[in-house]
BAFI-3210 file (N, C-alpha, C; in Angstrom, 3 decimals, decimal comma, padded with zeros to 6 digits):
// residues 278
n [1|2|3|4|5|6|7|8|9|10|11|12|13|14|15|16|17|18|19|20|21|22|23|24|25|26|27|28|29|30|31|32|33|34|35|36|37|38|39|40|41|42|43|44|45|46|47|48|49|50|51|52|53|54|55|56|57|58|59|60|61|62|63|64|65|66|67|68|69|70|71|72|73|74|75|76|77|78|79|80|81|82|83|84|85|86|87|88|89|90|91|92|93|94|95|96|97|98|99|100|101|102|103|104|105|106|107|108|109|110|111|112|113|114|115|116|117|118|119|120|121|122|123|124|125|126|127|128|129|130|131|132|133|134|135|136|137|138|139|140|141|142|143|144|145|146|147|148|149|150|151|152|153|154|155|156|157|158|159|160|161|162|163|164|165|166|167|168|169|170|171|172|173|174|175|176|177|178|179|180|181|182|183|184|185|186|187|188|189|190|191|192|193|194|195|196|197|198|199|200|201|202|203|204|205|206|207|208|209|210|211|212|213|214|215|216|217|218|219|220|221|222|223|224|225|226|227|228|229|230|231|232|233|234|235|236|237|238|239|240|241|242|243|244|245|246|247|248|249|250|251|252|253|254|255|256|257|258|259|260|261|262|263|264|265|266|267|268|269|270|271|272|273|274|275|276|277|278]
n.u [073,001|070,743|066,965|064,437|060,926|058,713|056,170|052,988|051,922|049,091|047,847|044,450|042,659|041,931|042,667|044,387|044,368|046,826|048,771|050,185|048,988|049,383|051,898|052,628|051,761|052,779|055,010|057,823|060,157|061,777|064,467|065,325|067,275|066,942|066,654|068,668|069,716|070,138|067,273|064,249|061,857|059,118|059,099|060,400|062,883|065,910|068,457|071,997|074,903|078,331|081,107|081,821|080,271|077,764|075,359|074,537|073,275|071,787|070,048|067,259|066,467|068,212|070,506|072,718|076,046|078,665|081,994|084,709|087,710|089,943|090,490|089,554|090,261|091,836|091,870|091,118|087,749|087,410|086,069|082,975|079,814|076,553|074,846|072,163|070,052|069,476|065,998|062,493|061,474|063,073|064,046|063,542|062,521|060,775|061,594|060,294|060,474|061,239|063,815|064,949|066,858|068,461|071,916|074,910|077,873|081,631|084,101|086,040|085,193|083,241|084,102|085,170|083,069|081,894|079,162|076,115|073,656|072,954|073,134|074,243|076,576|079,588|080,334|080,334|081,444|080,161|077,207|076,218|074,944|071,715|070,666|072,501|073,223|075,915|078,925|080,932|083,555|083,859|081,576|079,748|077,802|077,079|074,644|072,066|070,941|070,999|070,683|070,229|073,653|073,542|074,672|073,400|074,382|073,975|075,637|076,047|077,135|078,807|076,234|076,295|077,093|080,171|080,169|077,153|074,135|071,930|069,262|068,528|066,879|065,919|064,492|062,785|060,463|059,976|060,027|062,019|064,395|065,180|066,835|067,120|068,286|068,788|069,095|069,635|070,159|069,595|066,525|065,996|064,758|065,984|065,905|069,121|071,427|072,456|075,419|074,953|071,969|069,501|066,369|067,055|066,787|065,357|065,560|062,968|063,616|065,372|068,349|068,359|070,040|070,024|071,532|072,853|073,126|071,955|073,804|074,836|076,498|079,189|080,803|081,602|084,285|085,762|086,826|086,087|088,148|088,269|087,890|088,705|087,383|085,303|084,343|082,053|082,188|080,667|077,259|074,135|070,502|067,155|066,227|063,812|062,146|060,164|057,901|057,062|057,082|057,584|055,986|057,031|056,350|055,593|058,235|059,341|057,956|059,338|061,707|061,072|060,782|058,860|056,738|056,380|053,526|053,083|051,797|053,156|053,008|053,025|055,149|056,496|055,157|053,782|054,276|056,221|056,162|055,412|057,756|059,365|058,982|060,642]
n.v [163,875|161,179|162,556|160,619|160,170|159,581|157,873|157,704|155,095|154,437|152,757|151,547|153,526|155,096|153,748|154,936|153,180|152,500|152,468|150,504|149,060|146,971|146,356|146,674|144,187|141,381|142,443|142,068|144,005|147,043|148,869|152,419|154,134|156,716|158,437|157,774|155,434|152,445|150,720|149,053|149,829|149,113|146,243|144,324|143,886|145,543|146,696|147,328|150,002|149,237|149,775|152,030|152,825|154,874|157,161|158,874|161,697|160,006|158,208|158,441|160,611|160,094|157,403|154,314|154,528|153,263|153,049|152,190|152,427|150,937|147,653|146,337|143,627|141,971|139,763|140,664|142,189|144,787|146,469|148,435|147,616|146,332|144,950|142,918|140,957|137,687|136,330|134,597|135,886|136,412|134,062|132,317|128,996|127,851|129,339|131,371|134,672|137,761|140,461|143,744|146,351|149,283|150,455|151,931|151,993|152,698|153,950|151,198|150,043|147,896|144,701|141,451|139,623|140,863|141,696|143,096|141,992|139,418|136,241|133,880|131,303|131,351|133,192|131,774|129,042|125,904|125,190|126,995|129,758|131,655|133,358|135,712|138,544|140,016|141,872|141,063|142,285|145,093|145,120|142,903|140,748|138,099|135,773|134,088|131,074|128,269|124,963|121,479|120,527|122,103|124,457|126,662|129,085|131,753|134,073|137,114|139,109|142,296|144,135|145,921|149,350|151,331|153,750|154,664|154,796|151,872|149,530|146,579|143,678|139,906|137,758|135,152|132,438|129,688|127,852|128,336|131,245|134,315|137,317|140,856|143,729|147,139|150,189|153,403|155,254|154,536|153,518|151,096|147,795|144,586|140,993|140,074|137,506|134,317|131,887|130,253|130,191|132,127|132,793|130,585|127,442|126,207|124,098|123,098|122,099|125,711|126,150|128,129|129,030|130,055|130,859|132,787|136,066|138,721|140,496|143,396|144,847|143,453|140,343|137,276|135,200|134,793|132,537|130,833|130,967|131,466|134,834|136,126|138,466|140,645|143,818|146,226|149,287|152,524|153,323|152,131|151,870|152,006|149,459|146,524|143,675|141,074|138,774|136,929|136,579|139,115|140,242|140,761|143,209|144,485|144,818|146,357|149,105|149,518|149,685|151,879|154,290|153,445|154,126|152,447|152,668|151,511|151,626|151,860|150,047|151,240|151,389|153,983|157,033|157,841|156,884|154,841|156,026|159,067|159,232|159,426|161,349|164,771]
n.w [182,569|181,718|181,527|182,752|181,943|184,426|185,857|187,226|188,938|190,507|193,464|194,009|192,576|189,523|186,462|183,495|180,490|179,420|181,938|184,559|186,330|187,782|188,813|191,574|191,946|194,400|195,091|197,148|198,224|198,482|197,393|197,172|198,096|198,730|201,291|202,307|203,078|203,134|203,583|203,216|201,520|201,633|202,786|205,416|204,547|205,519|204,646|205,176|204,675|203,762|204,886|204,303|202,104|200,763|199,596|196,264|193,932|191,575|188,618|189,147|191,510|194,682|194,876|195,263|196,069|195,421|195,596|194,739|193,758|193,319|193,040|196,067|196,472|198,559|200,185|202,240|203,637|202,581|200,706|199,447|199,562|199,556|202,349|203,178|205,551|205,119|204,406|204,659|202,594|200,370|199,711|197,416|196,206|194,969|192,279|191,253|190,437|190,714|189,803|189,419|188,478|188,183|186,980|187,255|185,777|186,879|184,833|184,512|186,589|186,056|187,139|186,992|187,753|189,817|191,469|190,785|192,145|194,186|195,664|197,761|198,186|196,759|193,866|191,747|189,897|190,567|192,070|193,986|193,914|194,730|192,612|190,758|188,663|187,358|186,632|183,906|182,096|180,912|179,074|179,322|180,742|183,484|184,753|186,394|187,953|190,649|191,280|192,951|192,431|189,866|188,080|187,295|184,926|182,594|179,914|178,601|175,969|175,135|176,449|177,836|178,704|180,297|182,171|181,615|182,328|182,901|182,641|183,831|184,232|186,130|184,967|186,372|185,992|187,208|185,023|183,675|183,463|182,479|181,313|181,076|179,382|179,352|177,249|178,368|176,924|174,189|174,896|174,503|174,644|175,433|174,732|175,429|173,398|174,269|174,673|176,394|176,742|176,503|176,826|179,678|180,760|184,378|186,904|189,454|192,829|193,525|194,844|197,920|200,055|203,111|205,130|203,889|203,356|200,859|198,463|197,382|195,111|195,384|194,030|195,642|196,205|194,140|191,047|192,745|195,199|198,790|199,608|197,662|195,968|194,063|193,387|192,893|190,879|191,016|190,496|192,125|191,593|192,679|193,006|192,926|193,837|193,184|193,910|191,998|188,762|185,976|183,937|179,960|178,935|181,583|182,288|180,311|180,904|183,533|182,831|181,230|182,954|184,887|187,671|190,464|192,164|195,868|199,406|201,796|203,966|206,749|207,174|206,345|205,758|202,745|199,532|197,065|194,560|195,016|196,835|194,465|192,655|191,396]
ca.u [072,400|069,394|065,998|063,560|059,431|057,932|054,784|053,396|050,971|048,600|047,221|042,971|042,281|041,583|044,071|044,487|044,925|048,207|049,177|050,553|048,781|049,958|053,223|052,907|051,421|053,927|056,814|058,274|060,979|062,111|065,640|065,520|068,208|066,350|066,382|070,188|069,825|069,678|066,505|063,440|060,755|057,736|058,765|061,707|064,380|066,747|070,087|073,400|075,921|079,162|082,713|081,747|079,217|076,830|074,330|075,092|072,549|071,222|068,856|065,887|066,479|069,098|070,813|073,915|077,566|079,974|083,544|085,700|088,244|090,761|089,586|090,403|090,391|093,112|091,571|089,894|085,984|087,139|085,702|082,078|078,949|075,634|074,676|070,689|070,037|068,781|064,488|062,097|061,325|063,840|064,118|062,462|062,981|060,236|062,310|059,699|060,717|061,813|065,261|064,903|067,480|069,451|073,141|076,024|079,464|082,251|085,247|087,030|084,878|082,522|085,190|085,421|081,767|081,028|077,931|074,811|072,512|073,628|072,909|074,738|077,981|079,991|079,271|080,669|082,319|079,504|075,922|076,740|074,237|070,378|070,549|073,521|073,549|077,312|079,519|082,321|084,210|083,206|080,614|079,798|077,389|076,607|073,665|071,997|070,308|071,239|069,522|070,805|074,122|073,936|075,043|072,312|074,715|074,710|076,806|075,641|077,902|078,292|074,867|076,110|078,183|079,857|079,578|075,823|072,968|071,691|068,292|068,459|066,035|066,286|062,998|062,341|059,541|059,689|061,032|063,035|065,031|065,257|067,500|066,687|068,885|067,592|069,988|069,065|070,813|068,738|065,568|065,967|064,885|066,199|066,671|069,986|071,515|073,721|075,769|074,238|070,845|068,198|066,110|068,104|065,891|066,204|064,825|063,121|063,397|066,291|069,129|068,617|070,884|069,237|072,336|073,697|072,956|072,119|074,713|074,698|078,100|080,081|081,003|082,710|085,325|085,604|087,456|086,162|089,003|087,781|088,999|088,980|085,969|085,422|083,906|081,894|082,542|079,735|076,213|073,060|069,254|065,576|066,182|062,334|062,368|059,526|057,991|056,668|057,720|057,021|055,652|058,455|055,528|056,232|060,283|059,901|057,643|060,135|062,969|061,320|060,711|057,605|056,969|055,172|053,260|052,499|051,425|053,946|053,191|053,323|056,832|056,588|053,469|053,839|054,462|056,994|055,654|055,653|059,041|060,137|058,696|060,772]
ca.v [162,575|161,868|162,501|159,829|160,674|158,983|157,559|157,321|154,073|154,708|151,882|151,651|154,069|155,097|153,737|154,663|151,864|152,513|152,268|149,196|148,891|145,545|146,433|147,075|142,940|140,473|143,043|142,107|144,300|148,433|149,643|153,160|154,688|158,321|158,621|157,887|154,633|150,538|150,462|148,453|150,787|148,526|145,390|144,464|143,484|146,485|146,675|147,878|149,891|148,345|149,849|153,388|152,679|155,911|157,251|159,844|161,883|159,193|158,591|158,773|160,815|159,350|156,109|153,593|154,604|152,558|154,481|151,280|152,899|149,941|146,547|146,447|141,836|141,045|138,846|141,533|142,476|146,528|146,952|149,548|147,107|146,635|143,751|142,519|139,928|136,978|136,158|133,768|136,409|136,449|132,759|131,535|127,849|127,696|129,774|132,136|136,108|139,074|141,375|144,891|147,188|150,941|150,557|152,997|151,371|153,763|153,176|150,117|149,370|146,310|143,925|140,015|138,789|141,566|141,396|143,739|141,485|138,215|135,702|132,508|131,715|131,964|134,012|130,748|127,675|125,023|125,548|128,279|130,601|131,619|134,543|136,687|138,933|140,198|142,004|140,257|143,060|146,733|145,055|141,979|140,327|136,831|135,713|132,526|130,768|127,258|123,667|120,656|119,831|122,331|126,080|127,340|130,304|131,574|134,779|137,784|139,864|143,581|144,472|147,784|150,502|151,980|155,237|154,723|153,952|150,757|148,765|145,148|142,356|138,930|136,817|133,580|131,898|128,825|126,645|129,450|132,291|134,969|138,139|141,878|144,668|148,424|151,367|154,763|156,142|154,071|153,191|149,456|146,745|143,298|139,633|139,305|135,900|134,098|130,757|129,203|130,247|133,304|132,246|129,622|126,285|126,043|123,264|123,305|123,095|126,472|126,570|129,773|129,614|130,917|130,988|133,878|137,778|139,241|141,308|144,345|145,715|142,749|139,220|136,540|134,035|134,813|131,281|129,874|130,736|132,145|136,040|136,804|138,983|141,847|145,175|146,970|150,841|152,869|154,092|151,039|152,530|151,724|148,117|145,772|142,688|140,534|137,338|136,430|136,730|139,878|140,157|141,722|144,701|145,109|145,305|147,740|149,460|149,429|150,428|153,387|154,955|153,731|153,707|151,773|153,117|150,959|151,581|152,035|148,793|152,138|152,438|155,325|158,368|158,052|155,982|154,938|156,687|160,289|159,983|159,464|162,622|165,545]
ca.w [182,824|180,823|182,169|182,105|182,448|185,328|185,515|189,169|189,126|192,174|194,045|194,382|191,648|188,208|185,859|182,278|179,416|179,168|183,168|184,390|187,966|188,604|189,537|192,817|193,046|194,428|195,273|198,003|199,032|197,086|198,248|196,415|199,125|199,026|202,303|202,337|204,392|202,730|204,138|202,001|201,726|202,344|203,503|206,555|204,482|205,730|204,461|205,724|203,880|204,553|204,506|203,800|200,884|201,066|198,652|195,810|193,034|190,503|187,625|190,239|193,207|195,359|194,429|196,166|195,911|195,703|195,622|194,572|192,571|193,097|193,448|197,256|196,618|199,033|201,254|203,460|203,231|202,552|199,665|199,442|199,292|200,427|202,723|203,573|205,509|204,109|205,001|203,801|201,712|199,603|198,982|196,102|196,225|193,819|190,507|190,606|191,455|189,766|190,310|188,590|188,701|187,390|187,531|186,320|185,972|186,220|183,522|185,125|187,329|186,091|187,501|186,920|188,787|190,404|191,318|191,378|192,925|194,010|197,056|197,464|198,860|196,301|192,858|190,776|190,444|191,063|192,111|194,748|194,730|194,652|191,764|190,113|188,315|187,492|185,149|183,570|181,498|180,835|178,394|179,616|181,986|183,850|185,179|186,051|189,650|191,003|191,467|193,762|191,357|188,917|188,406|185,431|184,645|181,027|179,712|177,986|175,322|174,854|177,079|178,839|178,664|181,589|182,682|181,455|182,948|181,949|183,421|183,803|184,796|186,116|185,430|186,892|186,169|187,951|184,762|182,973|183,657|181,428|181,530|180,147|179,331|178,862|177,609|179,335|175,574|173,321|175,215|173,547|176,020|174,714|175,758|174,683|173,332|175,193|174,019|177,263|176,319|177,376|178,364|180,575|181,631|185,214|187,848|191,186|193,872|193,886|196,135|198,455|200,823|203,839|205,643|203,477|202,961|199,642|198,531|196,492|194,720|195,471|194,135|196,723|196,359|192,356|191,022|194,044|197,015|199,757|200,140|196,162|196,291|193,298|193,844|191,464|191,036|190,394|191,795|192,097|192,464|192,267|193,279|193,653|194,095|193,484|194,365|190,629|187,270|186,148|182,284|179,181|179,120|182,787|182,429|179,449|181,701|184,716|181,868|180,615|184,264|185,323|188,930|191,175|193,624|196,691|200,565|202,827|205,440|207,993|207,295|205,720|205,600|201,548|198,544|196,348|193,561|195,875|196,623|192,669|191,379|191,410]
c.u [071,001|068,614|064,779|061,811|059,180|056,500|054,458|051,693|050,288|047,508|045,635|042,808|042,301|042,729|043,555|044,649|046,124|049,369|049,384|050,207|049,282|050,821|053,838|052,714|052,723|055,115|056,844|059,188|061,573|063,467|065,576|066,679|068,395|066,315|068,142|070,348|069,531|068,679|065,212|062,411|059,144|057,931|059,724|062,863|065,407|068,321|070,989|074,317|076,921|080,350|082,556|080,865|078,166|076,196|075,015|073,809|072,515|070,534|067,494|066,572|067,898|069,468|072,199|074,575|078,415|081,154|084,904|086,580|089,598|090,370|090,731|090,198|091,631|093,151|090,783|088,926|086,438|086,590|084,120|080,717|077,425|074,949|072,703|070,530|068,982|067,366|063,925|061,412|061,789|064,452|063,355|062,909|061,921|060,173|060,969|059,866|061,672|062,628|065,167|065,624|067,774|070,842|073,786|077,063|080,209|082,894|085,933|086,787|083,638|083,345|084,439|084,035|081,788|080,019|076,733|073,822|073,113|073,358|073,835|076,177|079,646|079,374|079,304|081,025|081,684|078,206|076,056|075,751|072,811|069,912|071,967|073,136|074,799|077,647|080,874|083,695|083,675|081,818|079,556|079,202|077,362|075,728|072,916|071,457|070,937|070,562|070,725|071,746|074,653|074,056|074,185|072,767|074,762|074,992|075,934|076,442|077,609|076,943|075,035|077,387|078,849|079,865|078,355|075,064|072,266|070,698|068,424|067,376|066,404|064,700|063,000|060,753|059,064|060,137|061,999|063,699|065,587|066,181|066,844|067,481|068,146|068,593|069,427|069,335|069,960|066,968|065,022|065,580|065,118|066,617|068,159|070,607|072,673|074,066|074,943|073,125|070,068|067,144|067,065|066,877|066,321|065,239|064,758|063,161|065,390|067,104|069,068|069,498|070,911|070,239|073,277|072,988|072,525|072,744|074,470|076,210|079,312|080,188|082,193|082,931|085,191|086,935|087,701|086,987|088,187|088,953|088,939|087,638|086,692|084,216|083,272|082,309|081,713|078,776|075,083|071,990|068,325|065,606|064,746|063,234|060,967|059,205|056,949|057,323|056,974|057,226|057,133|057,658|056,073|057,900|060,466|058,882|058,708|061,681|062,699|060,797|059,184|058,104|056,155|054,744|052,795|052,471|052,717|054,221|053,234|054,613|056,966|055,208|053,616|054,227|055,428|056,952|055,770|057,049|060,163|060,245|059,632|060,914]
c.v [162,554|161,644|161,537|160,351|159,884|159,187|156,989|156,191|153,909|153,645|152,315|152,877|154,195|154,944|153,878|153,329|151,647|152,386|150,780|149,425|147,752|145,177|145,820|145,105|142,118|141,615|142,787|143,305|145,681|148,556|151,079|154,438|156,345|158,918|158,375|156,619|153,598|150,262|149,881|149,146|150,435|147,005|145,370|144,090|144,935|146,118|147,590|148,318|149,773|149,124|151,654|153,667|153,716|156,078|159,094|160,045|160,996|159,619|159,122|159,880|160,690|158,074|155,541|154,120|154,266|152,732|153,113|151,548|152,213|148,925|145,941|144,504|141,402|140,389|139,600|142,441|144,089|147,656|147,732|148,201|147,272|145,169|143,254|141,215|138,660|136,672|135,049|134,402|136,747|135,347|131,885|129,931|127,428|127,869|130,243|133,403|136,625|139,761|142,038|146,003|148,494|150,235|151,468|152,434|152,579|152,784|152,146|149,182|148,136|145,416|141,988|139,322|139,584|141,956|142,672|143,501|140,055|137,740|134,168|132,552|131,872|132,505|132,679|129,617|126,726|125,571|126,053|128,991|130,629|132,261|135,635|137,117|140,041|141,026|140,972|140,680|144,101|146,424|143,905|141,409|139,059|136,880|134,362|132,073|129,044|126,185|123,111|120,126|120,236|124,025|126,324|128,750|130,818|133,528|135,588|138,877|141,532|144,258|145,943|148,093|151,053|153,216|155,472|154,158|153,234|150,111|147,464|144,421|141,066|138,297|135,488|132,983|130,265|127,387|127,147|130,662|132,933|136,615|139,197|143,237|146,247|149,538|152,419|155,583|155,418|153,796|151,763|148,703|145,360|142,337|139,531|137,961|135,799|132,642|129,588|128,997|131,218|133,256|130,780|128,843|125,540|124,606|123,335|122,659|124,220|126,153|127,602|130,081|130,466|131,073|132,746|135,190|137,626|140,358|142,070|145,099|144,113|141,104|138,320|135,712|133,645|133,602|130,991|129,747|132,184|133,502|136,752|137,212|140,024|142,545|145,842|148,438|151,615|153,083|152,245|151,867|151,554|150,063|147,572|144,358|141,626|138,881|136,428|136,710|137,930|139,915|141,234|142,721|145,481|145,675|146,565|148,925|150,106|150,760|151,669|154,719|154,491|153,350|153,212|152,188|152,425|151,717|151,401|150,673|149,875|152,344|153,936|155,753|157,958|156,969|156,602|156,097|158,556|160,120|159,609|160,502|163,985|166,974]
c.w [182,233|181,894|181,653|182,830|183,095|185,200|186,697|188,953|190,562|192,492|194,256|193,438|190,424|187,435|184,605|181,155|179,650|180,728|183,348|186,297|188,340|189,093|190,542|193,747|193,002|194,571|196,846|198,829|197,580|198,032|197,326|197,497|199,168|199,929|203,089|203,361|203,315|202,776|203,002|202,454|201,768|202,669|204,787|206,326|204,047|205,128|205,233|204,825|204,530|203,659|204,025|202,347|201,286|199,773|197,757|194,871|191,836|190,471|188,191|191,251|193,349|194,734|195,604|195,542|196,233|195,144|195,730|193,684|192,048|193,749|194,745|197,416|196,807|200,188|202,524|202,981|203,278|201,632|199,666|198,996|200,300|200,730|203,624|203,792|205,401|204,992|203,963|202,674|200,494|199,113|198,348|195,848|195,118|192,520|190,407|191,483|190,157|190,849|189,534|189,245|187,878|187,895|186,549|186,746|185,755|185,569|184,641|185,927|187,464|185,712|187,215|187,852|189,927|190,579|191,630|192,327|193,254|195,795|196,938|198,664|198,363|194,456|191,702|191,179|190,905|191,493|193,753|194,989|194,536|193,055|191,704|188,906|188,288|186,436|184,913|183,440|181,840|179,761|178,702|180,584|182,108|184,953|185,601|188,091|189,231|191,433|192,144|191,820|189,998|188,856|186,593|185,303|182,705|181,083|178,576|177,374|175,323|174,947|177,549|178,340|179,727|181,161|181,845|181,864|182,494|183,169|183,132|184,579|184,718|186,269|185,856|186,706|186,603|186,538|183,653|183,456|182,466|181,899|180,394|180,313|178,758|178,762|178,028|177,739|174,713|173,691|174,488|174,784|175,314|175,974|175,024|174,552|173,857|174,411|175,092|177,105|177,470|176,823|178,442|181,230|183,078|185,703|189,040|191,483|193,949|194,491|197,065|199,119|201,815|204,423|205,329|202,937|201,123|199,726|197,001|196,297|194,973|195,035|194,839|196,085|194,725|192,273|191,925|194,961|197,337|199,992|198,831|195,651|195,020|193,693|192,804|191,936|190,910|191,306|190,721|192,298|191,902|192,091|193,628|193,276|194,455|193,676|193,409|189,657|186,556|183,856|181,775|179,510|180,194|182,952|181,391|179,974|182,681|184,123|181,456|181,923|184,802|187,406|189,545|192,435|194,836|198,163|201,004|203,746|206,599|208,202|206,921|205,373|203,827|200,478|197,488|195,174|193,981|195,897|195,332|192,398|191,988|190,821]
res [x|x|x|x|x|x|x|x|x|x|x|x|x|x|x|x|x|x|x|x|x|x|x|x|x|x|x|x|x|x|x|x|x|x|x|x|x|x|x|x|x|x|x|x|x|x|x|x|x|x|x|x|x|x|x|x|x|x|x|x|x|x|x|x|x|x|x|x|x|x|x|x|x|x|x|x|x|x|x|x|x|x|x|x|x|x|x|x|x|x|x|x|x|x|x|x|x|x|x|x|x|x|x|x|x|x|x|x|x|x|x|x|x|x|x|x|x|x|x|x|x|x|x|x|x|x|x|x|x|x|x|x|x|x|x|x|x|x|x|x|x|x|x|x|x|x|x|x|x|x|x|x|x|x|x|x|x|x|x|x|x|x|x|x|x|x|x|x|x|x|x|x|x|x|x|x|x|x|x|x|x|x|x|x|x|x|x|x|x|x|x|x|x|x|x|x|x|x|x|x|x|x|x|x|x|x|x|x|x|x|x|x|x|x|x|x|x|x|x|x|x|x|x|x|x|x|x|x|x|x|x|x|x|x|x|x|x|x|x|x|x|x|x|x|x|x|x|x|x|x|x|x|x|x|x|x|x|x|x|x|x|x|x|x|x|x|x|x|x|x|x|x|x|x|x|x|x|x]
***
């Protein structure tokens, strides 16, 4: 698995040129599941793994594992995901917030709108949810947030590989949304083009959908019936989640290991950045 150099960005002190202290502003919410628990490592949006979803050695540390090795979509929730429930923290009704992830698809398993990140109620089919990002194929992603009326999804070709670790970003900036792919094998970070368009022109005020969870590993009610849920296969880590738009610098930043070090909130004696380095 390759090894990427970390770079531990430390809050209230001396930063180099080349450091990207600003990281740490506007993040809401880290899941890096090091500790072998959902849990958000400086704010309160805790997660739950659901169905036997546990944590296995990823690119960082620890990472999610989700052990879907047949897409269990037959009308019952048994499939390996991870469920957080929804806050006003996590609803951007304003289209401005960042989603930065690691994922590793195994072979088979970046299924039909399965989703990495995704809030809504369902992953398609009309203006449904808050934020998806999905795979389609084994190469293949969709992506895209929702307005009163309209589903602003557009479609991104041959972006990942599975069984490789691949960084993605979802930007929002309040009248665009932009998507960013990062191979772990090339160290490329690109917008790639989509027929819908990336960047994607959205309008506020969002949909959030306070009613519903954000869900990790799973897309619901794929061609819209209720019960026809897909599963991804594979390990998720080093999930933030902020509550701005976070510069390209910052994502190829994010992509080539940087880490952000913030304060705890007293959840934790230590910082992100501490428990990266090993």
């Amino acid at each position: 698995m390759k090894k990427l150099c970390l770079f531990a960005f430390l809050t209230l002190t001396v930063f180099s040129v080349n450091s990207y202290a600003g990281l740490e502003d506007g993040l809401v919410s880290v899941w890096n599941f090091n500790d072998g628990t959902a849990n958000d490592l400086i704010g309160d949006n805790d997660g739950e793994f659901m169905n036997g979803a546990s944590v296995a050695a990823g690119e960082f540390g620890m990472a999610l594992n989700l052990d879907n090795p047949e897409n269990p979509a037959t009308g019952d929730n048994t499939g390996q995901y991870v469920e957080i429930p929804s806050s006003a923290s996590l609803e951007q009704d304003d289209g401005v917030f960042s989603v930065a992830l690691w994922a590793y698809i195994r072979a088979e398993g970046g299924r039909d709108h399965a989703a990495m990140f995704w809030k809504g109620e369902k992953i398609g089919w009309g203006a449904n949810f808050m934020v998806r990002m999905c795979t389609t194929t084994a190469t293949t992603m969709t992506w895209g947030s929702c307005w009163e009326g309209t589903e602003g999804w557009f479609a991104t070709d041959d972006v990942y590989a599975e069984e490789e670790w691949v960084h993605v970003a979802y930007v929002a900036d309040g009248t665009e949304a932009k998507a960013y792919v990062t191979s772990s094998v090339t160290g490329d970070t690109v917008i790639p083009p989509s027929g819908q368009d990336n960047p994607k022109a959205i309008t506020t005020p969002l949909l959030t959908f306070p009613d519903q969870p954000v869900e990790i590993g799973v897309g619901r009610q794929v061609g819209g019936n209720a019960g026809n849920d897909f599963w991804i296969d594979g390990m998720i880590d080093e999930i933030g989640f902020w509550d701005r738009a976070l510069s390209e610098d910052e994502v190829r930043a994010l992509a080539g290991g940087a880490v952000v070090a913030v304060e705890a909130q007293g959840k934790l004696a230590t910082t992100w950045g501490n428990l990266k380095k090993r």
